[in-house]
N, CA and C of each residue as an Amber inpcrd file, in Angstrom:
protein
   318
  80.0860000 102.9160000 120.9050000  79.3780000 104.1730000 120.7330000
  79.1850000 104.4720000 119.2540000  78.2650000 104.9950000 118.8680000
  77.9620000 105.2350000 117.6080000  78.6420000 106.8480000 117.1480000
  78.0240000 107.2550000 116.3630000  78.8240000 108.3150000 115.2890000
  78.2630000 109.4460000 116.1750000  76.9320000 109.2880000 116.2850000
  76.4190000 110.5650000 116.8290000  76.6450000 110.1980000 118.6150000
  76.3100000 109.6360000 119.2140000  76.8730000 109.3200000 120.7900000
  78.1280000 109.9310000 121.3590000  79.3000000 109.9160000 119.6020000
  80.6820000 109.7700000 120.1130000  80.3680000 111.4880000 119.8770000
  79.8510000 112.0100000 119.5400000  79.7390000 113.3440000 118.8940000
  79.1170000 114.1280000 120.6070000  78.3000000 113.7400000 120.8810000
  77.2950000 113.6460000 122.1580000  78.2030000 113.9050000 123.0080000
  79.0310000 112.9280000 123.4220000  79.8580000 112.8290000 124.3910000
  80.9910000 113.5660000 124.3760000  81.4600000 113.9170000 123.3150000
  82.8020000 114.4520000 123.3090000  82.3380000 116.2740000 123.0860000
  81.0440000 116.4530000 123.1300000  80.3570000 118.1350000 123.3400000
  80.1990000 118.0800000 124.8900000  79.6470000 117.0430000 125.4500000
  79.9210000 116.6930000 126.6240000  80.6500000 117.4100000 127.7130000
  81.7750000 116.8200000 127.1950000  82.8560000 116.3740000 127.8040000
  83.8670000 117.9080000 127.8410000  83.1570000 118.2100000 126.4000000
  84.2280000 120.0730000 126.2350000  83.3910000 120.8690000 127.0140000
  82.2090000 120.3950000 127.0550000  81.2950000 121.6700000 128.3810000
  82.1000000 121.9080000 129.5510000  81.8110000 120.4640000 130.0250000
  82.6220000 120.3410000 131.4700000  84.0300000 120.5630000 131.6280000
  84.5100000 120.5660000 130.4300000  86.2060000 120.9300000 130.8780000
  86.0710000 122.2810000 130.4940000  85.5610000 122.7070000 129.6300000
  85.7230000 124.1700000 130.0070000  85.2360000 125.4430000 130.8150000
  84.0000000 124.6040000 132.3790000  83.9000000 124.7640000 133.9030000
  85.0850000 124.7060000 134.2420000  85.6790000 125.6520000 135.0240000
  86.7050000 125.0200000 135.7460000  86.5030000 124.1870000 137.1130000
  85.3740000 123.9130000 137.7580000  84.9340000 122.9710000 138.4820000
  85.0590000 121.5500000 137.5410000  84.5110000 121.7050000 136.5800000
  84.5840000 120.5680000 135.2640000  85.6420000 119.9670000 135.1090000
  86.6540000 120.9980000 135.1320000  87.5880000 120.6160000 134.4020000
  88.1730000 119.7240000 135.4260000  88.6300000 120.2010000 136.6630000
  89.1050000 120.0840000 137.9650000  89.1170000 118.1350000 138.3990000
  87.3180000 118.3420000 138.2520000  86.4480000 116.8840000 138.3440000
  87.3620000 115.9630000 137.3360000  87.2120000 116.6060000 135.7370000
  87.3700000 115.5110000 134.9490000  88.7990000 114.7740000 134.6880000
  89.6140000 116.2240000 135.1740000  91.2850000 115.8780000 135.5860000
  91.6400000 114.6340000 136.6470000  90.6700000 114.5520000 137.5490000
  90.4210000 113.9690000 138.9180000  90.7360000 113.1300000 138.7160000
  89.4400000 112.2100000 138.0980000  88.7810000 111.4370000 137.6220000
  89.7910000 110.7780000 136.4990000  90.3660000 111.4160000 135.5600000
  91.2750000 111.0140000 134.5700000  92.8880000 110.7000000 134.9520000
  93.0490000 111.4040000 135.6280000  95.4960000 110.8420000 136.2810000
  95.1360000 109.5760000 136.4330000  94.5120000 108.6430000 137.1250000
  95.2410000 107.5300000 136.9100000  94.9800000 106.8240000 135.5260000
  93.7440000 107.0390000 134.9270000  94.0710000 106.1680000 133.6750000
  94.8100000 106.8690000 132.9770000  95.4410000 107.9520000 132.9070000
  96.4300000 108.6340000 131.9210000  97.5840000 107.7830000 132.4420000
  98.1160000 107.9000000 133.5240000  98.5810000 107.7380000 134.6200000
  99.2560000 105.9380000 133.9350000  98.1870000 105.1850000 134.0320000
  97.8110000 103.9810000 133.3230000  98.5610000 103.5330000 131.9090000
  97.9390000 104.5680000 131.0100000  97.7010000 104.3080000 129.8870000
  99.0450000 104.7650000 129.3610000  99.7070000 105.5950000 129.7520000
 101.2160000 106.0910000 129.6200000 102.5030000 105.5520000 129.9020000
 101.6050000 104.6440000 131.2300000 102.9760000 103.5020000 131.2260000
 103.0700000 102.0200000 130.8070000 101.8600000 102.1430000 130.3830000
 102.0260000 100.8120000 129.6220000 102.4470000 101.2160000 127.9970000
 102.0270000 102.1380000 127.6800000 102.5720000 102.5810000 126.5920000
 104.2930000 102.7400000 126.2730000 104.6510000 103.3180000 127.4490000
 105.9260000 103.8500000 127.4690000 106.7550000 101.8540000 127.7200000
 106.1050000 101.3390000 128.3940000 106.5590000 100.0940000 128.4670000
 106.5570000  99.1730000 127.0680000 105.7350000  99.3460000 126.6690000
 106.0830000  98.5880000 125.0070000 106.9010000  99.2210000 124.1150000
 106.2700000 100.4480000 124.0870000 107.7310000 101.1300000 123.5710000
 109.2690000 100.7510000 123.7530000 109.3720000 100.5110000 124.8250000
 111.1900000 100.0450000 125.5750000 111.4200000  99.0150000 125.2550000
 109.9570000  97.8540000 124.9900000 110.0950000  96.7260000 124.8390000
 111.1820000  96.5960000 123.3040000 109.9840000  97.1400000 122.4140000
 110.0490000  97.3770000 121.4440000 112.0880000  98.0570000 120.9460000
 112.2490000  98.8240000 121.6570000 113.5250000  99.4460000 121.5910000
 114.5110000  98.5330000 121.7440000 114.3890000  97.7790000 123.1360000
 115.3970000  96.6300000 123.7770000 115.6580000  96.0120000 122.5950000
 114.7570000  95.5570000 122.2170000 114.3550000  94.3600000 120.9330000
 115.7200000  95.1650000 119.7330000 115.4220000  96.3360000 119.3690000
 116.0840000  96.8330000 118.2220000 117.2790000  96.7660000 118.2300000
 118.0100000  97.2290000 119.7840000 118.8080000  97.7500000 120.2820000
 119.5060000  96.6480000 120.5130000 118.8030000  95.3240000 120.6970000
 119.7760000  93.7090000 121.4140000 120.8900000  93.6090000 120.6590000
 122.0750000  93.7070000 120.8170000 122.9830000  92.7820000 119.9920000
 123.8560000  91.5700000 120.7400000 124.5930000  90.7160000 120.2890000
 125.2700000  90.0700000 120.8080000 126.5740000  90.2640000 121.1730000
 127.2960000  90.0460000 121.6890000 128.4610000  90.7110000 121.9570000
 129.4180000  90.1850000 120.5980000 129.0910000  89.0560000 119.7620000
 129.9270000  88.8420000 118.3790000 129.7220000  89.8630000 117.5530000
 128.4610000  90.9220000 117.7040000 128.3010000  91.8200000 116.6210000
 128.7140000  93.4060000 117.2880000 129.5190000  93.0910000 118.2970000
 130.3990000  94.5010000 118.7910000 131.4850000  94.4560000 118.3150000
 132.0750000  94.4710000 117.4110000 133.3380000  94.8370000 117.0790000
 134.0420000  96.2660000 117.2060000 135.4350000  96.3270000 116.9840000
 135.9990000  97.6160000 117.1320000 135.4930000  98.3180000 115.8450000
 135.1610000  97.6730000 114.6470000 134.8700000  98.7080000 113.8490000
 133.4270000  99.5760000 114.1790000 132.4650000  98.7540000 115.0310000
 131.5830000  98.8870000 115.6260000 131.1780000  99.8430000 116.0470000
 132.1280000 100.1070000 117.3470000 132.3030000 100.5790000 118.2370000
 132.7710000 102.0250000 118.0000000 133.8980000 102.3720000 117.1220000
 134.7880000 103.6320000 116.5770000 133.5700000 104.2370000 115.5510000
 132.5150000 103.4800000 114.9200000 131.3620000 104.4730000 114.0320000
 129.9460000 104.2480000 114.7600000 129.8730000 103.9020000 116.0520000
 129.0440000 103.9080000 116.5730000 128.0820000 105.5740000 117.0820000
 127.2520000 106.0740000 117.2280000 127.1280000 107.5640000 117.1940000
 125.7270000 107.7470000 118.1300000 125.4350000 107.9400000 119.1760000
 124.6960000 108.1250000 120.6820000 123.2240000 108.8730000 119.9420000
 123.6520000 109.9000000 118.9340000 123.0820000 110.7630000 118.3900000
 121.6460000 110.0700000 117.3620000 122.6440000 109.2110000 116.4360000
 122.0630000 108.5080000 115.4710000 121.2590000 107.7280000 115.8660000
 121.7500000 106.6010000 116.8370000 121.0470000 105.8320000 116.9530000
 119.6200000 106.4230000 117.8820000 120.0570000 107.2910000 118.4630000
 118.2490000 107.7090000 119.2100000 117.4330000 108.0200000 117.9260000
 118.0560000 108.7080000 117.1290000 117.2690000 109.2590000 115.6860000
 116.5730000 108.2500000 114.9100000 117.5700000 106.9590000 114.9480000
 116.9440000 106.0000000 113.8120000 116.1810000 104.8540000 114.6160000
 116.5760000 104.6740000 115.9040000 116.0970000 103.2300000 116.5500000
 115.3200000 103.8750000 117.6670000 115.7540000 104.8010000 118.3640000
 114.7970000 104.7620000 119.4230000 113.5880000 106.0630000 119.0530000
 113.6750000 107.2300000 118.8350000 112.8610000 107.7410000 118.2870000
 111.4280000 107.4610000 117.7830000 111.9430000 106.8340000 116.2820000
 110.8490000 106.0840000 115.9400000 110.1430000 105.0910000 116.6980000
 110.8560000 104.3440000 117.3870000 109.8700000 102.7000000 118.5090000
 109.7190000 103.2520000 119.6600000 109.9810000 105.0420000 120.0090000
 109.3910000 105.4780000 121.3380000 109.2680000 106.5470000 121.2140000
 108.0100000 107.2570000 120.7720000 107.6750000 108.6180000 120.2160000
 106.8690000 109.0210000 121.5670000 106.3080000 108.4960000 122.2360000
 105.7350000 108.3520000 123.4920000 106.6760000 109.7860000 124.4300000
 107.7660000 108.2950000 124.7240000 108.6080000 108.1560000 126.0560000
 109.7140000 109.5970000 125.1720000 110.1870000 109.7740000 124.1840000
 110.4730000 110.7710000 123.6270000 110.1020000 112.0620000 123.6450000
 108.7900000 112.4720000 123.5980000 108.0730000 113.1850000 123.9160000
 108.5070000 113.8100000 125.5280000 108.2480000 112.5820000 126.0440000
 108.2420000 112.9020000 127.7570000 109.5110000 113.4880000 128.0680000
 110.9450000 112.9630000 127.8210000 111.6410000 113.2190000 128.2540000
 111.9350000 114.8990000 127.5000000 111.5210000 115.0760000 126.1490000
 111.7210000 116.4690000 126.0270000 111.4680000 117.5290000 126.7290000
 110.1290000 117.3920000 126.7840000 109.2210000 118.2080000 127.7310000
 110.2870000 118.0990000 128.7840000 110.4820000 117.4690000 129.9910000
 111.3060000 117.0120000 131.1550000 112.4000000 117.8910000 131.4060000
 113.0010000 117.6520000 129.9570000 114.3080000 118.2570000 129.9020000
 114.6450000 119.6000000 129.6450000 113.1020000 120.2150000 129.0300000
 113.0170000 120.8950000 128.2190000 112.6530000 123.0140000 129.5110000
 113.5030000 123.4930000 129.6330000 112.8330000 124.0560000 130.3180000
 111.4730000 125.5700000 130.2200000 111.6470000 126.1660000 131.1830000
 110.2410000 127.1340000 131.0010000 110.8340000 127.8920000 129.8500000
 111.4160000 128.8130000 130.1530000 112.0900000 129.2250000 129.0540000
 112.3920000 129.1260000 127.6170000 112.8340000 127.8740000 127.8800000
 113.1650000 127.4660000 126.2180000 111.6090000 127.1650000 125.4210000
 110.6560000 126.2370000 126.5650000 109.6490000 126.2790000 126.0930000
 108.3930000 127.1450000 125.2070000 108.7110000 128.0600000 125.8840000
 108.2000000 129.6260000 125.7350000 108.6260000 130.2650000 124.5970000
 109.6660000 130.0090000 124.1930000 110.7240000 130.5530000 122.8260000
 110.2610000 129.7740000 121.7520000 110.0890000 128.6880000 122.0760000
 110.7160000 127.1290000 121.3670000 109.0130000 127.0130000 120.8500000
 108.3090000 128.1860000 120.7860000 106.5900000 127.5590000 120.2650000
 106.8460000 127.3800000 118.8390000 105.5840000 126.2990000 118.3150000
 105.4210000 126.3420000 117.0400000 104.4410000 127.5150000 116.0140000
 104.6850000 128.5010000 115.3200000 104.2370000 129.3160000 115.1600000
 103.2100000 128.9200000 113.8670000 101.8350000 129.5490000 114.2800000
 100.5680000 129.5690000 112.6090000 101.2600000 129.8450000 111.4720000
C-alpha cells in the first residue's frame, strides 16, 4: 500500500469503527487474527525467554541459588524478551478496581 492508500484505509477503517454496527463487524472479522497474531507472538517471546533462562544444572550452585531473586529476574530476563505476554498477564491479574485507580494521568 502506498502513503496515501495507507492514509485511505486507515480513515476507513476509523469511520467504521466508530459505527457501532462497524465496529461490532470489524471486531468480528478481527479475534481470530488478533487471536493469531498474539499467540504466535507470545510464543516467540517464551521461546526467546526459555533460551535466556536455560541453564545447566553445573551452573546451579548453592551460591546460586541463596542470591537468586524471582523478582529480578522477571525484571531483567523476562520482561524485556516478553513485553507482549507481560502485558497480558498484568491486565489478567490486574483487577477492575485497581485498574480504575491505577490510570495514567495527562
Amino acid at each position: 500500500l502506498g502513503r496515501t492508500k495507507k492514509g485511505n484505509l486507515r480513515r476507513c477503517l476509523t469511520r467504521l469503527f466508530a459505527d457501532s454496527r462497524g465496529r461490532a463487524r470489524i471486531l468480528d472479522w478481527f479475534r481470530p487474527h488478533a487471536i493469531a497474531y498474539v499467540s504466535d507472538t507470545v510464543s516467540n517471546e517464551m521461546d526467546m525467554v526459555k533460551e535466556a533462562l536455560c541453564r545447566t544444572l553445573d551452573s546451579v550452585t548453592p551460591e546460586f541459588l541463596s542470591t537468586w531473586d524471582l523478582n529480578s529476574t522477571m525484571r531483567n530476563v523476562v520482561v524485556p524478551k516478553a513485553p507482549v505476554l507481560h502485558h497480558i498477564l498484568r491486565c489478567a491479574a490486574q483487577s477492575y478496581n485497581a485498574r480504575e485507580k491505577n490510570k495514567i494521568k495527562d
